[in-house]
N, C-alpha and C positions, 0 to 999 in steps of 0.2 A: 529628716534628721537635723535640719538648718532652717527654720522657718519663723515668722515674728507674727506670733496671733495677739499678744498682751503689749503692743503698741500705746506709746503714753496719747491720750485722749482727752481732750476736755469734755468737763461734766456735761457741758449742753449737747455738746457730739455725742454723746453714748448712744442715744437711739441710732444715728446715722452709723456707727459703731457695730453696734447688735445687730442691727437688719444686714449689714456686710456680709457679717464672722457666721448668722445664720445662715443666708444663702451659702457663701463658698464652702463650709465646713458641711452643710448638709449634701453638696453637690460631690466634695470628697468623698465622704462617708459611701455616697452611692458607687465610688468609683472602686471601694477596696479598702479606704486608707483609714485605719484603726487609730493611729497614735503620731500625733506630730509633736516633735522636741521644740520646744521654745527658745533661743537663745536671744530673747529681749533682757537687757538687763535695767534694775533701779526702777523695775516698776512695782506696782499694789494689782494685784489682779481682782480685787471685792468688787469693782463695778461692772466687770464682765462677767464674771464668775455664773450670773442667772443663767446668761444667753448662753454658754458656753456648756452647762449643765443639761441645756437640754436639748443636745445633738447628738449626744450620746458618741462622743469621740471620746479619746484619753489624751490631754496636755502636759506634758513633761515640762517642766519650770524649768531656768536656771537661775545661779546667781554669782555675781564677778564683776568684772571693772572692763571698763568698755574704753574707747579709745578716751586721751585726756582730755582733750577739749569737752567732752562728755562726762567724768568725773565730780561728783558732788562735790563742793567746795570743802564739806567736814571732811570727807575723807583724805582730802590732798595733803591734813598735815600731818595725816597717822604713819606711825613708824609700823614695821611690818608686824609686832605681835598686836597690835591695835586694830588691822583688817583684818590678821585672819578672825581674833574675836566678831566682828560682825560678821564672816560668813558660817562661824559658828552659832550666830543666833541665827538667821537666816535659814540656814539648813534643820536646825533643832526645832525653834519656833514657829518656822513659816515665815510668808514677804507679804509684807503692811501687815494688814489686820485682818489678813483672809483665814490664816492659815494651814494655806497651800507650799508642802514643803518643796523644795527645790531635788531632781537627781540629776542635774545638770549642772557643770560649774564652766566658766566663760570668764577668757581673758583677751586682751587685746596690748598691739603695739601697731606706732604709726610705718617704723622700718626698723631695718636689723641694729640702728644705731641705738638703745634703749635709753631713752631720760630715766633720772634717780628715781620719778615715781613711778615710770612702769616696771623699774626693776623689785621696786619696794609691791606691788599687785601680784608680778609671775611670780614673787619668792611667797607671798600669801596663799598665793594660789595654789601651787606645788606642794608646801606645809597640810594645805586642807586637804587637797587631793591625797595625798598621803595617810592624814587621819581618816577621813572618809569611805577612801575608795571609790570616790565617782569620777565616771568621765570629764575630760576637761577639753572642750574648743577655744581654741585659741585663733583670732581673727588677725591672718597673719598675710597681707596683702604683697608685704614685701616682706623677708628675714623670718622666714619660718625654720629655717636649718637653725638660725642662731636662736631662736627663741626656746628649740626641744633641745639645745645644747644648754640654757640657760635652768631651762627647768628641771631635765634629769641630773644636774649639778646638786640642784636643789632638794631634792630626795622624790617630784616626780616618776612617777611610774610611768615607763613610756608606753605602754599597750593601751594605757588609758587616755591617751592624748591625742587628741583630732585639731592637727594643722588645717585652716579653714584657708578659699581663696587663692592658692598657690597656684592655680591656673592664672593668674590677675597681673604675676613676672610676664605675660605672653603679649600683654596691650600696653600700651600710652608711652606717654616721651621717652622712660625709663624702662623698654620692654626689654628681658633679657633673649638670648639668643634660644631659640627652643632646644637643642640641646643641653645647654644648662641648667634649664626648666626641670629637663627632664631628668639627667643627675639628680638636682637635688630633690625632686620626688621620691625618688629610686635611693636616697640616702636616708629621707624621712622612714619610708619604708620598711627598709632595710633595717633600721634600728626599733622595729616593732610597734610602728606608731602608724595613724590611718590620716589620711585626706578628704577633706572632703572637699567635694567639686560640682556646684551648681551655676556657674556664671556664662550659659550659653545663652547669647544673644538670640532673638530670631533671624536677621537678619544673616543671610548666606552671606558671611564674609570672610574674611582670611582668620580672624581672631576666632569667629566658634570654630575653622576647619583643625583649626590648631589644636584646641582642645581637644575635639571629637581625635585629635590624631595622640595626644598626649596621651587619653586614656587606654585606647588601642595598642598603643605599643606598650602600657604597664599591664596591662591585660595580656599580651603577646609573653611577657615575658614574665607570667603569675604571680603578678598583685594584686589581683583581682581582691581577694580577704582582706585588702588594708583601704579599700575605697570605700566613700560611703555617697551618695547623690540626693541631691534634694533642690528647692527652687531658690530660698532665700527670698521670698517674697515678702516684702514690706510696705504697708501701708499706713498712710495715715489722712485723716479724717480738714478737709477745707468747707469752707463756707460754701462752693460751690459741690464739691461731693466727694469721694474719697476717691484716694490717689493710691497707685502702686509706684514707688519709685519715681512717682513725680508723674505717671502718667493718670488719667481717667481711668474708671475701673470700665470705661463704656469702649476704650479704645479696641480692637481686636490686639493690639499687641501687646498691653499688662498681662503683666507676668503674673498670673492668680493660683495658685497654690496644684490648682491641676495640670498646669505645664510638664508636671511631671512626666506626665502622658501623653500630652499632645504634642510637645518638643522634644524633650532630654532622652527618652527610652528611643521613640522612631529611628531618632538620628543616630544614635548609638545602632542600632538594631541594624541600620543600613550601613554603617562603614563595617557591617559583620562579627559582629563583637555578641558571639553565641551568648543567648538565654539563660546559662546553669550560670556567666559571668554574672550578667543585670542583676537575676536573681541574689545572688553573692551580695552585691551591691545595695541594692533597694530592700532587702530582708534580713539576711542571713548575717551581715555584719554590724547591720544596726544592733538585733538581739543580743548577737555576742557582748557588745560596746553598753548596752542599757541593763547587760543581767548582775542582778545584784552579787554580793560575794558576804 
């Protein structure tokens, strides 16, 4: 449901590209996995489009505004009926010159305190989401309560909005206290909206024990239908060979799009977090989240 196959590429990388997205995507495909949601933004997918066609998977596109430092320069000085027109072409037309239309819409902010351009993005965003009706992830590392406060203001629909990362309050200099994590989960929630949660380490440490214990107790207390799990794996292509996250694709601990399996399920599975839940999770809420209206 959270994953980056349409990674910006130079032209001379593509083969090193394609030979990637064919092996992992054909090792998925064997694994089960039909359809992964893209939520790469500001890319052209024409140069992968070959290799991608012939693995016979389904890639869900999006399209939206990503954190600002990331922001095209044209866009920075559009006032808000000026973006959502481009995600009006985007969605109608297709992105570059593929056209491959988008059913995924993707916004971002750095923290709960929002600059004038990303409040000018979520109020675009919201606007389309609204004309649309497509799901909308929102990449919300910090301030996701304020950001679903911001959007359902704005005429968003909150069934249709997936708080991304909010596992992410639980690490670094700024970690909030896990019970407050947990609240504002449990408020996201609450107000009809889903999570999504794929930021387990491998390393057995206190931050993935936290997680594995965040989702267990929204599980415990069924919320299982508002969660959605995926790896968020991201790569991209160096002179010496492709990276996930900055690591080697050769390392055993990149995070390669089947982690799903080999990490995120196990470890759920062992802190007890019955089957009919995962299921909920990895299937049954995506479908809900991706069906058209």
């Amino acid at each position: 449901m959270h994953e980056h196959v349409f990674c910006r590429v130079k032209e001379k990388h593509v083969p090193m590209a394609s030979a990637y997205l064919r092996e992992e995507l054909t090792r998925i495909k064997a694994m089960g996995i039909d359809t992964i949601v893209d939520v790469t933004t500001y890319v052209s997918p024409e140069m992968l489009l070959p290799i991608l066609r012939s693995v016979n998977i389904n890639i869900v596109c999006c399209a939206g505004f990503y954190l600002t430092s990331k922001i095209p320069s044209a866009y920075r000085v559009h006032n808000v009926a000026a973006l959502v027109d481009v995600m009006r072409r985007k969605i109608t037309n297709g992105l570059g010159r593929s056209g491959v239309r988008p059913f995924m819409l993707k916004g971002a902010t750095s923290s709960a305190n929002f600059s004038a351009l990303e409040k000018r993005t979520m109020e675009a965003l919201a606007i389309t989401q609204s004309e649309f009706a497509l799901p909308l992830q929102m990449h919300a590392c910090r301030g996701g309560v304020e950001q679903l406060d911001f959007l359902i203001a704005k005429g968003a629909d909150p069934a249709r909005i997936i708080i991304c990362h909010h596992e992410m309050n639980l690490k670094g200099r700024y970690a909030l206290r896990f019970a407050t994590v947990l609240d504002q989960a449990k408020e996201i929630v609450n107000r009809g909206s889903s999570l999504f949660i794929g930021d387990l380490p491998m390393t057995n440490n206190v931050y993935r024990g936290a997680i594995v214990a965040l989702i267990r107790q929204l599980v415990a207390e069924g919320h299982e239908e508002r969660i959605v799990l995926s790896v968020d794996s991201h790569w991209s292509c160096r002179s010496k060979g492709v990276y996930l996250r900055g690591v080697p694709i050769q390392k055993p601990h990149a995070r390669k799009y089947g982690y799903i399996f080999s990490e995120i399920m196990p470890s759920l599975q062992r802190a007890g977090i019955p089957q009919s839940a995962l299921d909920k999770m990895l299937l049954d809420n995506p479908r809900r989240l991706m069906t058209c209206r």
